[in-house]
C-alpha positions in Angstrom: 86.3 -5.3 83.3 88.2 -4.7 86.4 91.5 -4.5 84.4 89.9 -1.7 82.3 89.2 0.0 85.3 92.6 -0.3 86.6 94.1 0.4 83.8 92.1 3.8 83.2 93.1 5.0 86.6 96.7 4.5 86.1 96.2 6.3 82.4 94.7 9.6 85.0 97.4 9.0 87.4 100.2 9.3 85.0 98.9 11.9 83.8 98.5 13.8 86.8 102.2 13.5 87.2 103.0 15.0 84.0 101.5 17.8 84.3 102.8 18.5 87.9 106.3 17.5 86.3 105.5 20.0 83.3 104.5 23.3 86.2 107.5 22.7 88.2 109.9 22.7 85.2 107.9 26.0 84.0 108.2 27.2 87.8 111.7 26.6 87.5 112.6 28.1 84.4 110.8 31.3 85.9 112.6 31.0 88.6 115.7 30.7 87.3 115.4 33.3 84.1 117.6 36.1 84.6 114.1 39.2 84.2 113.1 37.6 88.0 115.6 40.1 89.9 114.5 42.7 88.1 110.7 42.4 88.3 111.2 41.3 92.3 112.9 45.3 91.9 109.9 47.0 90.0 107.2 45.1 92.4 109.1 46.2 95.8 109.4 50.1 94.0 105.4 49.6 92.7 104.7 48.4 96.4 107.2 51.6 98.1 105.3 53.7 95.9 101.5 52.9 96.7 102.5 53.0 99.9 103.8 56.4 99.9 100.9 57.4 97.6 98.7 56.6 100.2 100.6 57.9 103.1 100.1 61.5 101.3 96.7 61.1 100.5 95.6 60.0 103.8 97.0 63.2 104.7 95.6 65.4 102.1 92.1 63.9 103.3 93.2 64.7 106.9 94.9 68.0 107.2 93.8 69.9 104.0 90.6 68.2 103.0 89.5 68.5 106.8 90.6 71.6 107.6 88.8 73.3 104.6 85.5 71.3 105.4 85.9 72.1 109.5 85.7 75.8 108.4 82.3 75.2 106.6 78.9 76.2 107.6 77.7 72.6 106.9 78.3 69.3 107.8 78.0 67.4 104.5 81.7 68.3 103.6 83.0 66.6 106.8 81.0 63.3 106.2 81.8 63.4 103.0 85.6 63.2 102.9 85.5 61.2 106.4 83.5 58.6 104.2 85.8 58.6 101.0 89.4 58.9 103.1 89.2 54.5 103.2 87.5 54.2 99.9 90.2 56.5 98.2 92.8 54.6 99.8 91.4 51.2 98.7 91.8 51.9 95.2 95.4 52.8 95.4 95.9 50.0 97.2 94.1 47.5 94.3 96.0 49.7 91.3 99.3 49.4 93.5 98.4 45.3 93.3 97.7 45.5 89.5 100.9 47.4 88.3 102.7 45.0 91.0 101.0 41.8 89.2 101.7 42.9 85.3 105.3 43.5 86.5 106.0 40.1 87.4 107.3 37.5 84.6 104.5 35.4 85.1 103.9 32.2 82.9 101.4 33.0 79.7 98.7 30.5 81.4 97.8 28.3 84.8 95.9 24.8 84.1 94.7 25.9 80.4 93.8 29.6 81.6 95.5 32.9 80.9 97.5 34.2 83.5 96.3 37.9 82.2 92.8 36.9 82.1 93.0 35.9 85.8 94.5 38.9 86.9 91.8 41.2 84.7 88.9 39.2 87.0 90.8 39.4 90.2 91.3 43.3 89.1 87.8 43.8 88.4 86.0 42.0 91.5 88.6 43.9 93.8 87.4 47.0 92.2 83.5 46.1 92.0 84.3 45.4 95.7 86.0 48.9 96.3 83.3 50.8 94.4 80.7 48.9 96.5 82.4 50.2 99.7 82.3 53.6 98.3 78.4 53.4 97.6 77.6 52.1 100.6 79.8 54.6 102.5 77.8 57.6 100.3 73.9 55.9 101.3 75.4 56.4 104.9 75.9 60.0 104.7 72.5 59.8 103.6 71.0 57.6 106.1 72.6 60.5 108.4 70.3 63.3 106.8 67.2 60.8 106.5 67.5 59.9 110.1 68.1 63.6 111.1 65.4 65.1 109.4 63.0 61.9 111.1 63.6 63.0 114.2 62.3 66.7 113.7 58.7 65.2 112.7 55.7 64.2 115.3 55.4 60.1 113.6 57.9 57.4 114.5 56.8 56.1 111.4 59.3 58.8 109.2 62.4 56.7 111.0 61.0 53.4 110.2 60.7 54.6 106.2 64.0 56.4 106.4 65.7 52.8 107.0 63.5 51.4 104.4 64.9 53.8 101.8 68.2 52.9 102.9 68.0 49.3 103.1 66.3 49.6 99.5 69.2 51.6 98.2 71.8 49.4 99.2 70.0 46.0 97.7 69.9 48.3 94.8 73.5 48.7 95.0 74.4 45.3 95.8 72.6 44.2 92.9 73.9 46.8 90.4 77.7 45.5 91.4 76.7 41.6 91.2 76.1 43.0 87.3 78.3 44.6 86.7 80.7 41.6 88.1 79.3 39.3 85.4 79.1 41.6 82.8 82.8 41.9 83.2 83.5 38.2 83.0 81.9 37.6 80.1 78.4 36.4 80.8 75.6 37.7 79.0 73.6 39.8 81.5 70.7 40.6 78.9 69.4 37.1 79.2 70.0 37.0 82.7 67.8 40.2 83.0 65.3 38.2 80.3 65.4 35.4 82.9 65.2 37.4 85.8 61.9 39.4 84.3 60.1 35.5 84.0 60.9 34.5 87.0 59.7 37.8 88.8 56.9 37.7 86.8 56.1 34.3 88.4 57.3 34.9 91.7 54.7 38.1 91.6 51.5 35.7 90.4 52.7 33.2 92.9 53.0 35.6 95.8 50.1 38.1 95.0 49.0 38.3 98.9 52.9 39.0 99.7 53.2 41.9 97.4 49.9 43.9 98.1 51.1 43.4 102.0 54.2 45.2 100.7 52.1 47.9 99.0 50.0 48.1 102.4 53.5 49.1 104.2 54.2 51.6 101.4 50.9 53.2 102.1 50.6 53.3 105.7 54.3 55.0 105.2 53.2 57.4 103.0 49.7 58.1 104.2 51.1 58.2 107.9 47.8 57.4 109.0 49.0 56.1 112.5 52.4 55.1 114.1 53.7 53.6 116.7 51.8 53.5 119.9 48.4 54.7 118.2 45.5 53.8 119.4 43.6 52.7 116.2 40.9 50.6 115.1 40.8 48.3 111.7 37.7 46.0 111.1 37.3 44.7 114.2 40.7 44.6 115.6 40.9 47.4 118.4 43.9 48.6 120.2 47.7 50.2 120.4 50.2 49.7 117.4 53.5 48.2 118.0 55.3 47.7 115.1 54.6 48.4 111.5 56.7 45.8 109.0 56.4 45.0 105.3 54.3 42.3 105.5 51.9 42.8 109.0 51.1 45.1 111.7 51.4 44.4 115.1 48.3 45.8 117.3 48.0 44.8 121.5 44.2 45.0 122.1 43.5 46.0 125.1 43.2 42.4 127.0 46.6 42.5 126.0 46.2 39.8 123.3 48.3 40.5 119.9 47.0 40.9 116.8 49.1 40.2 113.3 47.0 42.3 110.5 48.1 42.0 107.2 49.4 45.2 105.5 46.6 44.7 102.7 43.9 44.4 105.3 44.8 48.6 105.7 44.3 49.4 101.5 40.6 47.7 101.7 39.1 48.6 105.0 38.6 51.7 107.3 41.2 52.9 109.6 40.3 54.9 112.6 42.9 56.5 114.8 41.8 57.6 118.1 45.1 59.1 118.9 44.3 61.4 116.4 41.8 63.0 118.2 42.0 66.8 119.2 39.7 66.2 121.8 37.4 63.5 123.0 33.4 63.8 123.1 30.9 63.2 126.1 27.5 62.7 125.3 24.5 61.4 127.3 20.9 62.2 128.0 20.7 63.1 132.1 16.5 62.3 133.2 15.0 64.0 135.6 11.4 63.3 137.4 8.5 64.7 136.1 8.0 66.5 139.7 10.8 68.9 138.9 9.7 72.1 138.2 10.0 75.2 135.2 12.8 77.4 137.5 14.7 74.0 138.9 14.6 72.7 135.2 16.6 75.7 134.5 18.7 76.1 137.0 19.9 72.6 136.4 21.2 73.3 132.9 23.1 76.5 134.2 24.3 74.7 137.1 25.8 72.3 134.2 26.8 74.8 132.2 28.8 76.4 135.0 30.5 73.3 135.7 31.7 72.9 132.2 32.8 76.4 131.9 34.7 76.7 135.6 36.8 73.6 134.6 39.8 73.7 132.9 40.1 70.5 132.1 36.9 70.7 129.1 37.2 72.4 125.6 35.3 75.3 126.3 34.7 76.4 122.2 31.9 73.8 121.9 29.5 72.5 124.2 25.8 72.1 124.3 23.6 71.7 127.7 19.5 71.9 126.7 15.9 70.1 127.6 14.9 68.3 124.7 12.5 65.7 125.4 9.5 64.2 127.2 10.5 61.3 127.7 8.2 58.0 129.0 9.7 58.3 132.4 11.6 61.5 132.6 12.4 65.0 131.9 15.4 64.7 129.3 18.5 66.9 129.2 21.0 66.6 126.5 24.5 66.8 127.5 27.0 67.1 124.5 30.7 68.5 126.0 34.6 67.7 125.0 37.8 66.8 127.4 41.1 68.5 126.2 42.5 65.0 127.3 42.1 62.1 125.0 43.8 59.5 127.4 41.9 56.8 128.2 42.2 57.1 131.9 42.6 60.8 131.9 39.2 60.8 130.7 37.1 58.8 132.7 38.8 60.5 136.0 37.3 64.0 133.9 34.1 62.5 133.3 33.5 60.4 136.6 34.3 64.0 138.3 31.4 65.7 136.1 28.9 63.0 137.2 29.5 63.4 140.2 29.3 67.3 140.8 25.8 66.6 138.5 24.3 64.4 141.3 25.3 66.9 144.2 24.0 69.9 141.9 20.6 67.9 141.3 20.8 67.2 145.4 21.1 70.9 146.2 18.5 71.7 144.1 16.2 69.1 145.2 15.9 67.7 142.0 15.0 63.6 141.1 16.9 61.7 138.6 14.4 59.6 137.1 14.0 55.7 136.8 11.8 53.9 134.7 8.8 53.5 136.7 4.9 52.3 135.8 1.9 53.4 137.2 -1.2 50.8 137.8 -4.6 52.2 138.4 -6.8 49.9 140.2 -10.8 49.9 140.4 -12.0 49.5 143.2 -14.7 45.9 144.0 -18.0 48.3 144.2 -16.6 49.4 140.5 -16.7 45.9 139.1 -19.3 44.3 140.8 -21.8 47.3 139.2 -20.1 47.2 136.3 -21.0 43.1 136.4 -25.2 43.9 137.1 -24.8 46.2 134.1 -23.2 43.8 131.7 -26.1 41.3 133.0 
């Protein structure tokens, strides 16, 4: 056994030398065939001549191209040839390699392959590659007028969907050239796509949670129902949005805890966006004792209404100030008013001044706020002891 081994391994060995011995002789032969000199003459003219090529269209892009597009109203002219001088230039430089290859006296074939073949692949990814470049450069020009047009709307959320788009289109791209790669070698892309629809098709079933997440970022994009640094409210999760992603939303409640909702969580419940808010609402029921009289009932509620209207700081469209109720304690006045300010803080300062210029009107006027207070009537000993004979 271990002399069939052996010998097996010195079988590969020998073999091994052969074929180095039979590549050097061909290397050699190519070496010394008298065609070398003058395909070492074409490649250095094919390699003078892309150089030169480029050289003059680096300066067509520069001069001309730039001058023409400087003297344009808009700037897509000027991104555009700024984008396309490098592309441009890459593909003389990978057609300058190809004509510089095919002029070479190269052997028909390397280790069993055709020498032609290789250089057809080498020619096609360099291209793919180039074309790629070029796509990319063209989605930046884009990303440009995406971003742009962002930052002229009120929603940080436009930004975050404008890189989205981008990101999208360059997966897209990446993927189209991958194809296009293969195709060109010789592999069978159809059953690739076939393969690729199963597997998605799994991958989706698998990962149902994951893609209505993804659908939930799609339609807080589209919807714009908040952005960042909203105060919102979904389910029970209160507070100020951080960050919107594909898969969650960030919210800080307001004990400063964070929150990780799920996209979906936003397609099946209730949002409410407090930022939204033109204005914010105050509304509470102010009792007074059931001493206070007609005329001070009255001028309380214009003393109210005077504060409301001399203050700037309320929305002076809408407000209500009226006695509705008897209540079981107190005279009841309903107070129903709107800050311009829907700050959280800037609010309570506006509404802990209005309470407090309510208790030195109600003091001026000699007006009671009421309590909850109970009255107990008692009888008097006579009472029940005559009562007692008359029960008897």
């Amino acid at each position: 056994m271990e002399r069939l081994i052996s010998y097996n391994v010195f079988n590969n060995f020998t073999f091994m030398l052969d074929r180095a011995a039979s590549l050097a002789d061909q290397f050699l032969a190519w070496t010394l065939s008298g065609s070398l000199l003058e395909s070492l003459v074409v490649v250095h003219v094919i390699v003078l001549c892309t150089f030169i090529v480029r050289r003059v269209v680096t300066r067509i892009f520069e001069d001309k191209l730039g001058h023409m597009a400087s003297k344009t109203g808009t700037e897509v002219d000027d991104l555009l040839i700024k984008s396309l001088k490098d592309p441009v230039n890459y593909i003389i430089l990978v057609i300058g390699f190809y004509l510089a290859m095919h002029s070479l006296p190269l052997p028909e074939n390397i280790v069993g392959v055709e020498v032609s073949t290789i250089l057809t692949y080498i020619f096609t990814l360099l291209f793919a590659l180039v074309a790629l470049f070029t796509v990319f450069r063209l989605i930046d020009v884009l990303a440009h007028y995406i971003e742009k047009a962002a930052t002229t709307t009120e929603t940080v959320l436009d930004k975050q969907l404008g890189q989205m788009i981008i990101k999208g289109l360059k997966l897209f791209a990446v993927v189209l050239a991958l194809l296009t790669i293969l195709d060109n070698l010789g592999r069978d892309i159809t059953s690739l796509l076939a393969g690729l629809g199963i597997a998605g098709l799994a991958l989706a079933l698998a990962a149902q949670e994951t893609v209505s997440n993804l659908f939930g970022s799609f339609t807080i994009f589209s919807d714009r129902c908040f952005g960042i640094g909203d105060w919102v409210r979904i389910g029970d999760v209160e507070g100020t949005v951080e960050d919107v992603g594909f898969r969650s939303t960030r919210i800080r409640r307001f004990d400063q805890a964070l929150v990780i909702v799920p996209n979906s969580k936003f397609i099946k419940s209730d949002v409410i966006n407090y930022s939204a808010m033109r204005k914010r609402r105050i509304k509470f029921t102010l009792g007074v004792s059931y001493k206070t009289t007609p005329e001070q009932m009255r001028e309380v509620i214009e003393g109210i209404k005077r504060i409301i209207e001399e203050d700037p700081r309320f929305d002076h469209s809408f407000y209500m100030v009226n006695f509705t109720d008897f209540g079981a304690y107190s005279l009841d006045i309903f107070i129903y008013c709107f800050t311009k300010t829907i700050v959280w803080d800037e609010y309570l300062a506006v509404r802990e001044d209005f309470n407090l210029m309510i208790m030195r009107l109600v003091e001026e006027l000699g007006v009671e706020i009421a309590y909850p207070t109970q009255t107990v009537h008692l009888i008097e000993s006579t009472e029940r002891s005559s009562v007692g004979e008359e029960n008897a």
